[in-house]
C-alpha positions as CSV (number, residue, x, y, z in Angstrom):
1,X,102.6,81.3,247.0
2,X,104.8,80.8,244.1
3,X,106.1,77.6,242.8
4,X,109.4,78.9,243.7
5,X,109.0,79.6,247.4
6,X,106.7,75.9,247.2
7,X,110.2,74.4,245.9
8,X,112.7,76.0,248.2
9,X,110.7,76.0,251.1
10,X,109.8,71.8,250.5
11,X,113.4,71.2,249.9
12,X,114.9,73.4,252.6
13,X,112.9,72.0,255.2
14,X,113.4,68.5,254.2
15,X,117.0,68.8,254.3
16,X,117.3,70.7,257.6
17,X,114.8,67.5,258.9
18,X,117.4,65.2,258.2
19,X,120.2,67.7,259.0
20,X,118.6,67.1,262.5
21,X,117.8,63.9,262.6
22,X,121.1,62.7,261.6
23,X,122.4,65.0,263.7
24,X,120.5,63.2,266.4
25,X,121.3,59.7,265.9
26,X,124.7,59.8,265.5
27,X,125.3,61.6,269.0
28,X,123.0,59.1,270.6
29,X,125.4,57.0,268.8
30,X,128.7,58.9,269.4
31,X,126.8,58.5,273.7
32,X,127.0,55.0,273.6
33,X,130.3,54.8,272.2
34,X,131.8,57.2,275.0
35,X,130.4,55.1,277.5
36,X,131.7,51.8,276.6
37,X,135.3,53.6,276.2
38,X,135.2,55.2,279.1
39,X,134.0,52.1,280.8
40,X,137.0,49.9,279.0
41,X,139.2,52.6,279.9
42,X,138.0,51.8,283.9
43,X,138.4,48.1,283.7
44,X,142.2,48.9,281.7
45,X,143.4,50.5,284.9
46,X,142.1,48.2,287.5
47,X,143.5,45.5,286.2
48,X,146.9,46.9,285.6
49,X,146.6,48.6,289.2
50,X,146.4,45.5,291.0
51,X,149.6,43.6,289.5
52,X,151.3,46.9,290.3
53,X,149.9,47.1,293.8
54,X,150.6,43.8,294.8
55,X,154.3,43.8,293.9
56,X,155.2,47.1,295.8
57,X,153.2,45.4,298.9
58,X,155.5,41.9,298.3
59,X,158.7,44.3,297.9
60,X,157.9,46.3,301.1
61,X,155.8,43.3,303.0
62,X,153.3,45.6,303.7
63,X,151.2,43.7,305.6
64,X,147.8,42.8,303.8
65,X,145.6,43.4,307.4
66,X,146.9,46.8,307.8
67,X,144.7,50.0,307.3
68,X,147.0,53.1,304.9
69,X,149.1,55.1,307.1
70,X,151.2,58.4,307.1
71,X,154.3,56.8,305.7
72,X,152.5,54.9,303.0
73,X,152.1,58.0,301.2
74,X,155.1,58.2,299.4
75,X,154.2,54.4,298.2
76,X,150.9,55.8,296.8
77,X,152.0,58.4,294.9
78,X,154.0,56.8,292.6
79,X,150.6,54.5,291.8
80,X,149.0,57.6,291.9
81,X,151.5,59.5,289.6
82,X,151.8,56.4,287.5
83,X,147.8,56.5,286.8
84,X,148.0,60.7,286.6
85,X,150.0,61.0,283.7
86,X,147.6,59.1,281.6
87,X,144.1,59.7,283.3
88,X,144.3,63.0,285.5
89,X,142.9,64.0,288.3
90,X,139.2,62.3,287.0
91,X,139.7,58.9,287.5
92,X,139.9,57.7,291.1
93,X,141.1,55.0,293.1
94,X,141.1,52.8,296.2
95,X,142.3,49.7,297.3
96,X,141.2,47.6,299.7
97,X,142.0,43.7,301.3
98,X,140.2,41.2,302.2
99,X,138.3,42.3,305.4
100,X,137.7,46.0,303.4
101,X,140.5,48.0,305.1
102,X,142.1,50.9,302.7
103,X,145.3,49.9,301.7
104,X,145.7,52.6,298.7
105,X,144.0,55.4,297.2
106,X,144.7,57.9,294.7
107,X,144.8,61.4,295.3
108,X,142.1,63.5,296.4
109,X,140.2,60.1,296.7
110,X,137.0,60.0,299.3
111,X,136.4,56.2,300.3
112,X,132.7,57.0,301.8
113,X,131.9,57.3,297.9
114,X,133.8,53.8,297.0
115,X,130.9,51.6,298.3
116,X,132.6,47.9,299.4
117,X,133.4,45.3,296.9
118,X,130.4,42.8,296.4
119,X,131.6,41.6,292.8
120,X,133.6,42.0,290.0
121,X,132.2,44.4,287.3
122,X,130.3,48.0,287.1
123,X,128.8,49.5,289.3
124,X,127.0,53.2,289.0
125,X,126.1,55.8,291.5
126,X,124.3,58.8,291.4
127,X,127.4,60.6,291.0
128,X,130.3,58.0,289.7
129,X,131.0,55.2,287.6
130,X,132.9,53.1,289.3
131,X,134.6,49.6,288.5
132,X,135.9,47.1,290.8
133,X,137.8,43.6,290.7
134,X,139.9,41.8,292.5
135,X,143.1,39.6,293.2
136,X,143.6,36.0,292.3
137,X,143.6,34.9,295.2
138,X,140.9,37.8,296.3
139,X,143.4,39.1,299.4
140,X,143.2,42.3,297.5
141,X,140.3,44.5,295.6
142,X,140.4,47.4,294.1
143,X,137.4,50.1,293.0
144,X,138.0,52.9,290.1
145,X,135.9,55.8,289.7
146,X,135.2,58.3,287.2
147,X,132.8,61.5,287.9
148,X,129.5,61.3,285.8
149,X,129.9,65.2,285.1
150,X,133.1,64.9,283.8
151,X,131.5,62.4,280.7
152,X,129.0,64.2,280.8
153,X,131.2,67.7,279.6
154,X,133.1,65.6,277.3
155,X,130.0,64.6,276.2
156,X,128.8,68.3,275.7
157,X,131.5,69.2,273.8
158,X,131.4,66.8,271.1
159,X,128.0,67.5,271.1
160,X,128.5,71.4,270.5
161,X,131.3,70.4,267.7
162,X,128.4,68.1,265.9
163,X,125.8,70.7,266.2
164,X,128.0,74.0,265.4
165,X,128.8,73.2,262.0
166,X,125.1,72.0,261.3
167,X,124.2,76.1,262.9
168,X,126.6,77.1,259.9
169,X,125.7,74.5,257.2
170,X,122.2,74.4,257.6
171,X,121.5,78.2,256.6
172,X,124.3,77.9,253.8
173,X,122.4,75.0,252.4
174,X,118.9,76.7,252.5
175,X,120.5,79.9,250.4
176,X,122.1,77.0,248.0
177,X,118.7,75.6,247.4
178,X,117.1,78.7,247.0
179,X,119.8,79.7,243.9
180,X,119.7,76.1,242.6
181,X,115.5,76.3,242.6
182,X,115.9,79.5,241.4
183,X,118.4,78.7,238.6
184,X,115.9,75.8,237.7
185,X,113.0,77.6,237.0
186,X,114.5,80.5,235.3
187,X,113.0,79.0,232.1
188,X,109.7,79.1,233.6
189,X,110.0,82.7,234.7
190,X,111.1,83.2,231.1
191,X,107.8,81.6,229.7
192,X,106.1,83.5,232.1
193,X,107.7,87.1,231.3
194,X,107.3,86.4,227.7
195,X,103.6,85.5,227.8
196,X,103.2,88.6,230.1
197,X,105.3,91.1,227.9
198,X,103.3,89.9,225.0
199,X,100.9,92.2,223.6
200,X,97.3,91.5,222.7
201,X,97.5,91.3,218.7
202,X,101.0,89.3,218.8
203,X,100.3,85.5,218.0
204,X,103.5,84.4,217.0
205,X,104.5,81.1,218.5
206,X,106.6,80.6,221.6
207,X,110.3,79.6,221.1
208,X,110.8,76.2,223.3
209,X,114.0,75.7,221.9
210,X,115.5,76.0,225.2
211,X,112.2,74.9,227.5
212,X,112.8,71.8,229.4
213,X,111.4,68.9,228.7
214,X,108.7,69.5,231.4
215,X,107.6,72.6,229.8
216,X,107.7,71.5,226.2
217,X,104.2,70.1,226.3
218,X,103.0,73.4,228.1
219,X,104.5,75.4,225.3
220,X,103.3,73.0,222.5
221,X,99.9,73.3,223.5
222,X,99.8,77.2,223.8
223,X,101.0,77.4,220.4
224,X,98.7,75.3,219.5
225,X,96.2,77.9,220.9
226,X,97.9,80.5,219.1
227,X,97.6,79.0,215.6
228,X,94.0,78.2,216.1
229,X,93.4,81.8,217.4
230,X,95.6,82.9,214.2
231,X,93.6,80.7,211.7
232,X,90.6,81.9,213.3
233,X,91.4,85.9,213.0
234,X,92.9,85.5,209.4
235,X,89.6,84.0,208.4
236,X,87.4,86.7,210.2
237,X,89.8,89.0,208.9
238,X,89.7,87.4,205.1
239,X,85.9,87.4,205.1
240,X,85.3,90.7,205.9
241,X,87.4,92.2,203.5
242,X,86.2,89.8,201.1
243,X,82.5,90.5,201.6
244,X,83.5,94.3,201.9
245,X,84.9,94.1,198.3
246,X,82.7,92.5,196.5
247,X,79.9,94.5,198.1
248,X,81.5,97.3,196.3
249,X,80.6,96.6,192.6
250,X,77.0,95.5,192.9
251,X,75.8,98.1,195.8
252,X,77.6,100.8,193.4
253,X,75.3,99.4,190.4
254,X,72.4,99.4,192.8
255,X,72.6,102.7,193.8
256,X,72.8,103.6,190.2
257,X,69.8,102.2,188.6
258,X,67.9,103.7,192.0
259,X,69.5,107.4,191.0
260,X,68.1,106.0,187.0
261,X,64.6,104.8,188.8
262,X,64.2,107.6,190.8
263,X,65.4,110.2,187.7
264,X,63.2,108.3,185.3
265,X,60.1,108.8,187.3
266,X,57.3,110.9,187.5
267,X,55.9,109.2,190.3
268,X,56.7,110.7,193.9
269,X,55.6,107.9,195.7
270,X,58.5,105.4,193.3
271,X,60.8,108.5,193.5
272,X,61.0,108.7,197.3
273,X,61.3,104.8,197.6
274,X,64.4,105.2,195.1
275,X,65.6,107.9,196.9
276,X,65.4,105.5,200.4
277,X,67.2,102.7,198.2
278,X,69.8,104.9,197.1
279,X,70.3,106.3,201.2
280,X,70.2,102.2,202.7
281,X,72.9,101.5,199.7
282,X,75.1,104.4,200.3
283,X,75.4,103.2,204.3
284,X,75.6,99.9,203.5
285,X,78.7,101.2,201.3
286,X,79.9,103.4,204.0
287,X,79.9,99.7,206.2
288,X,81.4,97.6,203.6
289,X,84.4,101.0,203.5
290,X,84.5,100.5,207.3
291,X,85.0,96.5,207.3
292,X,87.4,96.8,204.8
293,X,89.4,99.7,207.3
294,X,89.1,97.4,210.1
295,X,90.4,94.5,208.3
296,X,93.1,96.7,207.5
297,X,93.7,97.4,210.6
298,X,93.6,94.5,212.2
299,X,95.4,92.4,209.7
300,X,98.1,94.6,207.5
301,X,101.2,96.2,208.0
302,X,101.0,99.0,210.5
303,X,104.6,100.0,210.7
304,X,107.2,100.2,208.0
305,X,111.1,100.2,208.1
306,X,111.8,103.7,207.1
307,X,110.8,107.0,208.6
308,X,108.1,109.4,206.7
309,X,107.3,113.2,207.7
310,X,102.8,113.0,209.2
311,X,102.1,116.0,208.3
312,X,101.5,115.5,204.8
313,X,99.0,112.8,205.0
314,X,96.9,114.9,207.8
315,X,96.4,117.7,205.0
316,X,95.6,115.5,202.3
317,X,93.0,114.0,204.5
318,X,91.4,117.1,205.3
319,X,91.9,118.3,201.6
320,X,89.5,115.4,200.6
321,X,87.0,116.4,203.2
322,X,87.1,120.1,202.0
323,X,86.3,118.7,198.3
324,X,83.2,117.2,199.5
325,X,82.3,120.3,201.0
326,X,83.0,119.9,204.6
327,X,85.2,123.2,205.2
328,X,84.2,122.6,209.3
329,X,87.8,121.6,209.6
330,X,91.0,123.5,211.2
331,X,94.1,121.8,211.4
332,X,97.1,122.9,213.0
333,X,100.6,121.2,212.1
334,X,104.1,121.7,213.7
335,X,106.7,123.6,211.3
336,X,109.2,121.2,211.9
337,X,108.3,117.5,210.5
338,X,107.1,114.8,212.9
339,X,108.8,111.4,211.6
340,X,107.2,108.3,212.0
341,X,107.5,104.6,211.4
342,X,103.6,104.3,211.3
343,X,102.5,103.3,207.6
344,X,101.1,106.3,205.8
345,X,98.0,104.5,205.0
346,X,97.3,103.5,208.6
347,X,97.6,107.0,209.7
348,X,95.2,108.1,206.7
349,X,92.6,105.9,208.2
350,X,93.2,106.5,212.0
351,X,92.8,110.4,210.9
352,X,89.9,110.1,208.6
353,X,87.6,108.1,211.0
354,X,88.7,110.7,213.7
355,X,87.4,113.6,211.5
356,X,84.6,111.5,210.7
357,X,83.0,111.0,214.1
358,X,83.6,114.7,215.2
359,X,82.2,115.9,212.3
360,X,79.6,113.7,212.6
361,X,78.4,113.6,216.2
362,X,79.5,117.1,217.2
363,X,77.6,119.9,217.1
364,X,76.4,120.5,213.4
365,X,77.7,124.4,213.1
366,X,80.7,123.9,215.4
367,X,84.5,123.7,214.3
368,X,86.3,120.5,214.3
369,X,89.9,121.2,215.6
370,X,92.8,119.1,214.9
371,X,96.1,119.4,216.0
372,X,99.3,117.5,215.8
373,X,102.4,118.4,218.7
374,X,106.0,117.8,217.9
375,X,105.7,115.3,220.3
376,X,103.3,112.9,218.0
377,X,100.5,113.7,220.0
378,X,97.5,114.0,217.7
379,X,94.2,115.7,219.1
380,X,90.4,116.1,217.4
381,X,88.2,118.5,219.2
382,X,84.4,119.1,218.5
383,X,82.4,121.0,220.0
384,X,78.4,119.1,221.2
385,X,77.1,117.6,224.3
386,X,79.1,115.7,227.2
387,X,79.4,112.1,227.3
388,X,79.7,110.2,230.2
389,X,82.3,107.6,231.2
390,X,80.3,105.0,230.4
391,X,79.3,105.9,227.3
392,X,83.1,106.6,226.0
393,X,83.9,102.8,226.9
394,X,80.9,101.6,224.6
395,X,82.1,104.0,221.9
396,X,85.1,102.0,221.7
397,X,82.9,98.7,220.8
398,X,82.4,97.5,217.4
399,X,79.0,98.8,215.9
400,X,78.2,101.2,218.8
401,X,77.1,104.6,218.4
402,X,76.4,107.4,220.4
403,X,73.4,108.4,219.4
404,X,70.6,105.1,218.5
405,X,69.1,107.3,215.7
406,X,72.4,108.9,213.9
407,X,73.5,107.4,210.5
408,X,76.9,105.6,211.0
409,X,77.8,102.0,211.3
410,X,79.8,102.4,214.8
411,X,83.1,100.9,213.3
412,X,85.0,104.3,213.7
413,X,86.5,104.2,217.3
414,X,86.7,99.9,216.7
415,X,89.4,100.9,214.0
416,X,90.9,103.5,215.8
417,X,91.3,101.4,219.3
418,X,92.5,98.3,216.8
419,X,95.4,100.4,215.1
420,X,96.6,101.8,218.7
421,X,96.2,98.5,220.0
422,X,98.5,96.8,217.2
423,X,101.2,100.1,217.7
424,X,101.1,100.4,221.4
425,X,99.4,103.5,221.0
426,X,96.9,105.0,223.5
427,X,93.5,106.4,223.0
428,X,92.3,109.1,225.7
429,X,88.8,109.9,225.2
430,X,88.2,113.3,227.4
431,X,84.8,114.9,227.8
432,X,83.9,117.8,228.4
433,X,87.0,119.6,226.4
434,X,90.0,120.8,228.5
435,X,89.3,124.3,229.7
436,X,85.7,123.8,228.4
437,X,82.3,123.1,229.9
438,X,80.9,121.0,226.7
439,X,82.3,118.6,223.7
440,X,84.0,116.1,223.0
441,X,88.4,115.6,222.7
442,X,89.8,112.5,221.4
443,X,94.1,111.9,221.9
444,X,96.7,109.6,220.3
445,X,99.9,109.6,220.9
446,X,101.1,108.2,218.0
447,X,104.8,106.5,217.4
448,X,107.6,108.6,216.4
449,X,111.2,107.5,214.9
């Protein structure tokens, strides 16, 4: 799981937790609330029923023993109407004297639910809250009710208005946190897509110019790596070519005074040893030819600014190769020219160490066939025995060779892997031939302008 999802998911679900939760206490809250207003709201009309009550019963002497009868209606319903306009049809009503007969009652009010006055105060049912109190002089009581279900609607809809804007906040806040936490780490996806982008040979430090502060360590210490990894390559690099170089002037000297020894003698025996001397120096030249390549390769230039034709360099190189004496070669060129950005030189030695190795582990009388496509794709074909996949992944190791007993230092497929590498170029190693049952085809596509 990502750091990302980690994030949004830890912080979304957090803040829909106490969403809820707050959600929660305040209607328990908001409950408790309801109740004491609605129970205020029962004691308020008691007590200014009774004042009310007892002054239309002094105006009309109504006697205070007497039960509610037909004509006492019209005396109700002003009480009734009185209470209606505020309170509706909810709140009920009933008032009684002293020995409990009904002297009043509200509208649509049943007195088997009004149980008789015991004491001032609340009083709850399984279906009503009711209040009662009385009269001064306690001749009269009254008894207000209000239906549970009807708080208990009201309470339902304040609890849907709490809980539908949380239905429509709570998701809105979750896509918010996943655009901030994605907007936050966007610097950390860019470190991430440039170390991933980056290709194998490219050491250059990281830019942390715009890193967070977080990241700035992470980024320090990885280019720290990088300069460590540099140092170390430009003093492998250094060395080789070094050592290659000055290998050069004494093993040509060497090979010289064995060519003198072995001219000057009359001694077979000292004449085939020079003539071993002279074969070890000449492939230790070859070697210290090869490091020097690979340093090349690994280390120089590759690429240039301007744009040069291939062509050329691919018939000088197998010009050379004819002056030796190695007429085994056929190249085939595109008549139009095949620009590149590739430095001449590292073409030169991509080329020559492909003719090399076909020449060299092909078959000895076969044809060594290279052709370049418009395209830039660049081919060498020889003719000799199949190799198998694993063999053509330890060709492309340093100092690996085919064949144990062949003379060759195994650098020649290292520097041709190390340029592609270093020019995003590709190496396709294909055997047996296309459209053939034997040998040996090695492709590059190399970069055009």
């Amino acid at each position: 799981m990502s750091l990302q999802t980690r994030l949004a998911l830890a912080i979304g679900l957090s803040v829909t937790v106490l969403w809820l939760v707050a959600a929660a206490v305040t209607a328990q809250r908001l409950g408790g609330e309801m109740e004491e207003v609605f129970d205020d709201g029962l004691k308020a009309t008691a007590q200014r029923l009774i004042p009310i009550v007892r002054h239309d019963l002094r105006e009309r002497h109504f006697p205070m023993g007497n039960q509610k009868n037909e004509d006492s209606e019209d005396d109700d319903g002003e009480i009734h109407n009185r209470q209606e306009a505020r309170y509706g049809e909810n709140v009920t009503f009933i008032v009684r004297d002293r020995v409990g007969n009904v002297l009043f009652a509200s509208r649509g009010a049943d007195a088997s639910l009004f149980p008789p006055f015991t004491r001032r105060g609340f009083l709850r049912t399984a279906t009503s809250q009711l209040y009662y109190d009385a009269s001064l002089d306690g001749n009269l009581t009254i008894a207000v009710s209000e239906p549970l279900e009807h708080r208990l609607q009201l309470f339902n809809k304040m609890l849907l208005g709490l809980v539908l804007p949380l239905i429509l906040v709570i998701p809105f806040s979750l896509v918010v946190i996943i655009l901030a936490v994605r907007g936050s780490l966007r610097p950390v996806h860019g470190l991430r897509d440039e170390l991933a982008h980056r290709g194998a040979q490219d050491l250059s430090p990281l830019q942390n110019d715009t890193l967070p502060s977080e990241l700035r360590p992470i980024s320090a210490g990885i280019n720290q790596l990088l300069n460590r990894l540099t140092a170390a390559f430009i003093a492998e690099r250094a060395f080789a070519a070094n050592a290659a170089h000055e290998l050069r002037t004494p093993v040509a000297g060497a090979i010289a005074q064995a060519q003198r020894i072995r001219a000057e003698t009359t001694e077979v025996s000292t004449g085939q040893r020079a003539t071993e001397i002279e074969v070890t120096l000449k492939r230790l030249m070859r070697t210290s030819e090869k490091l020097m390549q690979l340093a090349r390769a690994e280390g120089g230039r590759l690429q240039g600014d301007a744009l040069s034709d291939i062509r050329p360099v691919l018939e000088m190189i197998v010009k050379d190769f004819t002056r030796v004496g190695e007429g085994r070669i056929v190249l085939t060129l595109p008549s139009d020219p095949v620009p590149s950005r590739l430095d001449p030189d590292a073409i030169g030695i991509l080329f020559r160490n492909l003719l090399e190795n076909a020449l060299k582990h092909g078959a000895q009388d076969g044809m060594v066939e290279a052709t370049l496509q418009i395209d830039g794709m660049l081919c060498v074909a020889n003719d000799g025995s199949v190799l198998s996949t694993e063999t053509m992944d330890r060709l492309m190791k340093r100092f690996e060779r085919g064949d144990r007993n062949m003379i060759g230092s195994g650098l020649g497929l290292s520097i041709i892997k190390a340029i592609a590498d270093r020019t995003g170029m590709h190496v396709n190693v294909i055997s047996p031939r296309p459209m053939k049952r034997e040998g040996v085809q090695v492709q590059v596509k190399l970069p055009l302008g």
